[in-house]
DSSP file (Angstrom, degrees, kcal/mol; ACC not computed):
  #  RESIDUE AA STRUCTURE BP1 BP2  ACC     N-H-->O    O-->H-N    N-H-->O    O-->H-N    TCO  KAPPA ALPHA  PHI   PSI    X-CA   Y-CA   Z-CA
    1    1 A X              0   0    0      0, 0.0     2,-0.5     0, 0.0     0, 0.0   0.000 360.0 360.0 360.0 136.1   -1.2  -14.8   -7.2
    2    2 A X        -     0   0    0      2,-0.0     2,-0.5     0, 0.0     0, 0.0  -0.948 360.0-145.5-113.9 128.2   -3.9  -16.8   -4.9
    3    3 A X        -     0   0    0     -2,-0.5     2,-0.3    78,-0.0    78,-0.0  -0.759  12.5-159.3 -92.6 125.5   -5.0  -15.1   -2.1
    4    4 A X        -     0   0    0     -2,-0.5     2,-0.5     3,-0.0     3,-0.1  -0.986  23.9-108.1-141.0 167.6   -5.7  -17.0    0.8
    5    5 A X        -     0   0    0     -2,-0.3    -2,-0.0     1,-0.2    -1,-0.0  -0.312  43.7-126.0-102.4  90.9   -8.0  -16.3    4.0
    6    6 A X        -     0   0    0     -2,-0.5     2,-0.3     4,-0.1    -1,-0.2   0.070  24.5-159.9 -36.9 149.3   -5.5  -15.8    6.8
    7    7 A X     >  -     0   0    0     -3,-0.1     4,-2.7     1,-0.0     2,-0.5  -0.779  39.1 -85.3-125.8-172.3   -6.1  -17.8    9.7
    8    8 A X  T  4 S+     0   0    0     -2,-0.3    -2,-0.1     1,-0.3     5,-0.0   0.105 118.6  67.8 -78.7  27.2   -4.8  -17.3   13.4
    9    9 A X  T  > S+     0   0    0     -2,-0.5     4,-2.4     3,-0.1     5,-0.4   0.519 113.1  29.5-102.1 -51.7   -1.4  -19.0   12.5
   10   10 A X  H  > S+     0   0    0      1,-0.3     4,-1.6    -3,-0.2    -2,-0.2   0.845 105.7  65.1 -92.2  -8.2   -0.7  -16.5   10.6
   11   11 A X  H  X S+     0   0    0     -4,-2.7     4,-1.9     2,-0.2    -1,-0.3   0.896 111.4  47.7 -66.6 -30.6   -2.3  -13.6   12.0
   12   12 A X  H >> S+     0   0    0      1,-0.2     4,-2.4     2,-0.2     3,-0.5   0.995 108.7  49.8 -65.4 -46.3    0.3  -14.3   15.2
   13   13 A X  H 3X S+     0   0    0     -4,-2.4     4,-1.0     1,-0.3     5,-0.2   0.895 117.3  44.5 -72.7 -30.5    3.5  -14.7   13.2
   14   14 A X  H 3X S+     0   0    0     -4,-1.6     4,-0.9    -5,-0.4    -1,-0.3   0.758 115.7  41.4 -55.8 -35.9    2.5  -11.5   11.5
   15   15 A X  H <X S+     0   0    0     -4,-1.9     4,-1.9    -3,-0.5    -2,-0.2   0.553 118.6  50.4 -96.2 -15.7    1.4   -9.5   14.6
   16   16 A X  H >X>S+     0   0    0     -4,-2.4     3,-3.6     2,-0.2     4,-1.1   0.769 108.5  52.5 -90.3 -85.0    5.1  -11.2   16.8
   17   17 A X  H 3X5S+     0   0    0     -4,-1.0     4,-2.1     1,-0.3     3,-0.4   0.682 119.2  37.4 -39.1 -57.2    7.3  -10.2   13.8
   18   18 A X  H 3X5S+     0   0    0     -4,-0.9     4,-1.8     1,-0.3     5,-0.3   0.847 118.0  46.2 -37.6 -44.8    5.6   -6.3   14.3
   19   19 A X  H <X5S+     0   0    0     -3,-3.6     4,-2.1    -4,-1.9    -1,-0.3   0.882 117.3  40.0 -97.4  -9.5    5.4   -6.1   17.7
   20   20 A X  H  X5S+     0   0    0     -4,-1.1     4,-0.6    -3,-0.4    -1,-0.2   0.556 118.1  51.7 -94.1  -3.9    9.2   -7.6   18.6
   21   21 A X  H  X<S+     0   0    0     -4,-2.1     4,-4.7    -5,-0.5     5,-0.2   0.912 112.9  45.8 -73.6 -58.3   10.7   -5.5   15.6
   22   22 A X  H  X>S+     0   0    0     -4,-1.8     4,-2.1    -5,-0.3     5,-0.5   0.947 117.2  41.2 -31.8 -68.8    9.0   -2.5   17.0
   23   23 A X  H >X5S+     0   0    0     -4,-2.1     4,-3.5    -5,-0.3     3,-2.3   0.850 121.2  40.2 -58.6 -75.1   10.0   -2.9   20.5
   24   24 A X  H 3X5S+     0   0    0     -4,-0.6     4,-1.1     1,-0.4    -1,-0.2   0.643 117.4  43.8  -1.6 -64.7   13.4   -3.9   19.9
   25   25 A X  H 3X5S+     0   0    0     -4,-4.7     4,-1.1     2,-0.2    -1,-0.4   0.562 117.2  48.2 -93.8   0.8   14.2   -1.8   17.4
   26   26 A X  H <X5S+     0   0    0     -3,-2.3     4,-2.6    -4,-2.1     5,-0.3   0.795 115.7  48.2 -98.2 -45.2   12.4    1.5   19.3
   27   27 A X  H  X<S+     0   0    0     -4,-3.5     4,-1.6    -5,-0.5    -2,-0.2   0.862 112.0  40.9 -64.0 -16.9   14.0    0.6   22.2
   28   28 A X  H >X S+     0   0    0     -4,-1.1     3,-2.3     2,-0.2     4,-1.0   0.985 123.6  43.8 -86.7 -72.3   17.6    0.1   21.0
   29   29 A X  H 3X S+     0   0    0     -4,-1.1     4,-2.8     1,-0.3     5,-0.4   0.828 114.7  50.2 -41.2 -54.8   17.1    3.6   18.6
   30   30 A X  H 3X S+     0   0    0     -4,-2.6     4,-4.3     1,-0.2    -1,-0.3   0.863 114.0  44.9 -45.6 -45.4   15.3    5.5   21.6
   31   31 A X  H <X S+     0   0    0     -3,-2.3     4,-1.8    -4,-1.6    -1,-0.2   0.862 119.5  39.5 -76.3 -54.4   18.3    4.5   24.1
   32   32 A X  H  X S+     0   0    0     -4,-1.0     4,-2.8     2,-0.3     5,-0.4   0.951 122.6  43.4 -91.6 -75.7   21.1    5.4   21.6
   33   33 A X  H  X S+     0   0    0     -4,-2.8     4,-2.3     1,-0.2    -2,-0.2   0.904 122.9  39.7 -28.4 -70.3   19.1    8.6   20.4
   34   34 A X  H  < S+     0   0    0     -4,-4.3     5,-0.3    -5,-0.4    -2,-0.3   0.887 112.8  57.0 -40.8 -57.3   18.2    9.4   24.2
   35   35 A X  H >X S+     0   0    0     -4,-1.8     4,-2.6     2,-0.2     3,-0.7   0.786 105.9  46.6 -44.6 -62.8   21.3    8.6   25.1
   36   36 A X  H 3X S+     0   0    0     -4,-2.8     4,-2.5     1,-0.4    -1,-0.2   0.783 109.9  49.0 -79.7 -35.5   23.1   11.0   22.9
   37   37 A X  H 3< S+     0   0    0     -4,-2.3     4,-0.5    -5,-0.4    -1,-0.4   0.271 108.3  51.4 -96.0  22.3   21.3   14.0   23.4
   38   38 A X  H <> S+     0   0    0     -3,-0.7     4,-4.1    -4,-0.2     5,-0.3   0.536 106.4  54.8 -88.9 -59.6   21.3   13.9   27.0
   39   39 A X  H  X S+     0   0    0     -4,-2.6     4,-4.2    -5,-0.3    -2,-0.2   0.913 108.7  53.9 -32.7 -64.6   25.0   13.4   26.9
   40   40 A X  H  X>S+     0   0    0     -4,-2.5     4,-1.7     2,-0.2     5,-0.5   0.926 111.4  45.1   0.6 -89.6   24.8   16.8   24.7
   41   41 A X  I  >>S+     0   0    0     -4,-0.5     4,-6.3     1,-0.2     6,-0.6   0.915 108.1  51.5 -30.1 -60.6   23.0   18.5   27.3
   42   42 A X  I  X5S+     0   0    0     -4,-4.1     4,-2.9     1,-0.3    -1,-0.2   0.992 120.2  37.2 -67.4 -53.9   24.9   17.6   30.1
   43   43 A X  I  <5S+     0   0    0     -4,-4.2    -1,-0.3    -5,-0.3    -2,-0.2   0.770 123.6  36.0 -74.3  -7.8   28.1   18.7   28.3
   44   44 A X  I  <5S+     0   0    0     -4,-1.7    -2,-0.2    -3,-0.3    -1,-0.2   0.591 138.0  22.7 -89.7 -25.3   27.1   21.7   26.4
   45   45 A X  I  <<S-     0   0    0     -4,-6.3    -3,-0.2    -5,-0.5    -2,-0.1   0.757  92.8-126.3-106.7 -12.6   24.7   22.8   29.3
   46   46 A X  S  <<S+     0   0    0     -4,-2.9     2,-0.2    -5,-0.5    -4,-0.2   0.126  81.7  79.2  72.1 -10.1   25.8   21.1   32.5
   47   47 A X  S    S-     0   0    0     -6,-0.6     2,-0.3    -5,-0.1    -2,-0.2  -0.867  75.0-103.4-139.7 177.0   22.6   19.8   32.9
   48   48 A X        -     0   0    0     -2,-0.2     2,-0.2    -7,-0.1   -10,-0.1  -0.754  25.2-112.4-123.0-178.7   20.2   17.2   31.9
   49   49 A X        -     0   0    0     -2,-0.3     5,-0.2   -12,-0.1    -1,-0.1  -0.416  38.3-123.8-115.2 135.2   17.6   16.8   30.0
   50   50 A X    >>  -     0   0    0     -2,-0.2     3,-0.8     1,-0.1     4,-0.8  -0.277  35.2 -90.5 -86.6 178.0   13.9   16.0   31.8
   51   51 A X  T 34 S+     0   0    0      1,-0.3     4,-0.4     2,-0.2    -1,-0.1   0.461 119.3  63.7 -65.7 -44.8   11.4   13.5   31.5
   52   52 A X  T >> S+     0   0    0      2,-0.2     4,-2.2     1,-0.2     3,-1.4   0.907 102.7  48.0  -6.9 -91.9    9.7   15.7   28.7
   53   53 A X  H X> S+     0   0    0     -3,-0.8     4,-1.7     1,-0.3     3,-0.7   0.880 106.3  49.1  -8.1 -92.4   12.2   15.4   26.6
   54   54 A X  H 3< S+     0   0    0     -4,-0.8    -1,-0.3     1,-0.2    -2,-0.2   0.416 112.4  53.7 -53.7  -5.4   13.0   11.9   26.6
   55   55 A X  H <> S+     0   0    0     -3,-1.4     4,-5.4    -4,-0.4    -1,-0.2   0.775 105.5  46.9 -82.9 -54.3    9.4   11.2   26.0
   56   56 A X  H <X S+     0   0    0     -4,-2.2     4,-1.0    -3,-0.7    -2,-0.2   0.720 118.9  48.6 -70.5 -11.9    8.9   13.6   22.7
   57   57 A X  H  X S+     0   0    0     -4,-1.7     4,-1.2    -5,-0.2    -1,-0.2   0.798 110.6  52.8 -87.9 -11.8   12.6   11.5   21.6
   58   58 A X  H  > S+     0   0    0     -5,-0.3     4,-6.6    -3,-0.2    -2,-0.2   0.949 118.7  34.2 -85.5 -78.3   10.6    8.3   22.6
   59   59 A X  H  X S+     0   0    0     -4,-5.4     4,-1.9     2,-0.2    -2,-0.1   0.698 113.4  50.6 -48.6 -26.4    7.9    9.5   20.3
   60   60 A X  H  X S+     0   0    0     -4,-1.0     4,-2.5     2,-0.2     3,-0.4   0.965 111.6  56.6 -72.2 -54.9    9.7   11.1   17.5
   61   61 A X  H  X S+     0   0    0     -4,-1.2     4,-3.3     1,-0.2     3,-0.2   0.912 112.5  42.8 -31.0 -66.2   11.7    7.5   17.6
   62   62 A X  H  X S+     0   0    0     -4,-6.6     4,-1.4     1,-0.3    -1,-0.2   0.858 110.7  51.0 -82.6 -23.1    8.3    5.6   17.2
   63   63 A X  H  X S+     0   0    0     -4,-1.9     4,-0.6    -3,-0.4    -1,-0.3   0.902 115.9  43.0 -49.9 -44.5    6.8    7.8   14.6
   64   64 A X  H  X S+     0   0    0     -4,-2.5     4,-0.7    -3,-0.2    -2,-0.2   0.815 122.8  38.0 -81.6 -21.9   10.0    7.4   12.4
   65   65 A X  H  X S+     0   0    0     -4,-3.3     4,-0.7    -5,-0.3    -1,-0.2   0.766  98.5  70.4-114.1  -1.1   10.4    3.6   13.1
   66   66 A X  H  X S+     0   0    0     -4,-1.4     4,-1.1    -5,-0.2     3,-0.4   0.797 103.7  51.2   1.0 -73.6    6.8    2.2   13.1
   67   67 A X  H  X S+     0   0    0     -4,-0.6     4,-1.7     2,-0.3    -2,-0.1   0.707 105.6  45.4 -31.6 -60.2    6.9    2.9    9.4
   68   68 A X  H  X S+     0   0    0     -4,-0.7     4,-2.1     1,-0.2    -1,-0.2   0.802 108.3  59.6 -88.2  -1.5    9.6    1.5    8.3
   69   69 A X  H  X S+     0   0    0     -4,-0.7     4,-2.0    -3,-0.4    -2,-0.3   0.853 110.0  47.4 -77.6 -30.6    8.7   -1.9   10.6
   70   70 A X  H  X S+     0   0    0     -4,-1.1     4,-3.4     1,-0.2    -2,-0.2   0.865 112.3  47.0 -58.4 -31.1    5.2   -2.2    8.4
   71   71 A X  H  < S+     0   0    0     -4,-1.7     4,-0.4     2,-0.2    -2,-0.2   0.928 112.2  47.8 -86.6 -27.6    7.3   -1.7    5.3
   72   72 A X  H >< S+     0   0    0     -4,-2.1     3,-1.0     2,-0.2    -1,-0.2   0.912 114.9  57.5 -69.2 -40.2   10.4   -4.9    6.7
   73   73 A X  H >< S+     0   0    0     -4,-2.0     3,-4.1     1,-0.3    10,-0.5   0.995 106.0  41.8 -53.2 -58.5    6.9   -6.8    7.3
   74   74 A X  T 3< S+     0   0    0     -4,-3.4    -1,-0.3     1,-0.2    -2,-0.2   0.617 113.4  50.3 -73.6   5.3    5.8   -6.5    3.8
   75   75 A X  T <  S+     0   0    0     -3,-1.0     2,-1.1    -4,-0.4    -1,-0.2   0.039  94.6 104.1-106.6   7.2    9.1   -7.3    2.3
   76   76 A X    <   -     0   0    0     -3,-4.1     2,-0.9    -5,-0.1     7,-0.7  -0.734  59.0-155.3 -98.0 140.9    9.1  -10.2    4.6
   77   77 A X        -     0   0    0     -2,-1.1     5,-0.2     5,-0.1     2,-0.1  -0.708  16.1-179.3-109.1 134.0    8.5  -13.7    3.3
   78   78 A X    >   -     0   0    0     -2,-0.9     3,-1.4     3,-0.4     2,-0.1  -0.596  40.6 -53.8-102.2-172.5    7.2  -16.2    5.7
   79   79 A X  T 3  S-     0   0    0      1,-0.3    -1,-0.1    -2,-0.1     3,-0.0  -0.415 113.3 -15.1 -56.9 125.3    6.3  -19.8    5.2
   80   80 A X  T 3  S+     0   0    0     -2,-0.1    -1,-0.3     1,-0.1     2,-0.3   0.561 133.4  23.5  68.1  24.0    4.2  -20.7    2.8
   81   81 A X    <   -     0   0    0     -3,-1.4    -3,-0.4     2,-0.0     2,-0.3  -0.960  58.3-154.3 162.9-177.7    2.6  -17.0    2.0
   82   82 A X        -     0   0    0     -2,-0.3     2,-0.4    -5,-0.2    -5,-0.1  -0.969  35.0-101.3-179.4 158.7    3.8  -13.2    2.5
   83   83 A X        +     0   0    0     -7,-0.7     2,-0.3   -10,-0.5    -2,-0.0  -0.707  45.7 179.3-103.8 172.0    1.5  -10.3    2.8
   84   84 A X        -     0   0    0     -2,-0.4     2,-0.5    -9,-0.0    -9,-0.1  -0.949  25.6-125.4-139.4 157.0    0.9   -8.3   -0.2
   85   85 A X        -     0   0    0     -2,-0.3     2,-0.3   -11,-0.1    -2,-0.0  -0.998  26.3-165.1-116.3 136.2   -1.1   -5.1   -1.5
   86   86 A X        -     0   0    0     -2,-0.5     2,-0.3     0, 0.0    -2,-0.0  -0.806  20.0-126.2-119.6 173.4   -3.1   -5.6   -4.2
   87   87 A X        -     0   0    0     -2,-0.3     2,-0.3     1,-0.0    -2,-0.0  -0.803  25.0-158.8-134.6 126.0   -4.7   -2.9   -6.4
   88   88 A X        -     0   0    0     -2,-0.3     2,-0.4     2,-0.0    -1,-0.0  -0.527  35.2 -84.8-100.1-163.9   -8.3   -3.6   -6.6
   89   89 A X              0   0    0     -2,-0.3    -1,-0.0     1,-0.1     0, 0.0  -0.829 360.0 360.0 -95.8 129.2  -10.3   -1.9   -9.8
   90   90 A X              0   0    0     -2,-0.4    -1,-0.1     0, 0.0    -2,-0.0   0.453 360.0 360.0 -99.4 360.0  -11.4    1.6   -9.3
């Protein structure tokens, strides 16, 4: 494996895949997520659920999917190269 010295082509296409998975896929989850438990509320409780709320599902949403967008990144291969971890010697 040859390691080579990223340059700012590839630091963008690395940092656009991250940040339009992220957004994308936190908004879609949050809305659906949000979405479902307000609906909940409103029918189990009459009433719905405040700004609070939908902020800590906002958050819970970006903690859980954050994660697994580093992990689609490193499984991704782009042109010419792919990121990797390597194990250095302890």
């Amino acid at each position: 494996m040859r390691e080579i010295q990223p340059g700012w082509n590839e630091i963008l296409r690395i940092t656009w895949l991250m940040i339009w998975r992220a957004v994308l896929g936190g908004f879609a989850l949050g809305f659906v997520l949000g979405l479902i438990v307000n609906l909940a509320a409103a029918y189990g409780f009459g009433a719905m659920m405040g700004p609070q709320v939908n902020l800590a599902i906002g958050l819970a949403v970006a903690l859980i999917w954050w994660p697994q967008v580093v992990r689609m990144m490193l499984k991704k291969r782009f042109q010419g190269f792919r990121v990797a971890l390597i194990a250095t010697d302890a």
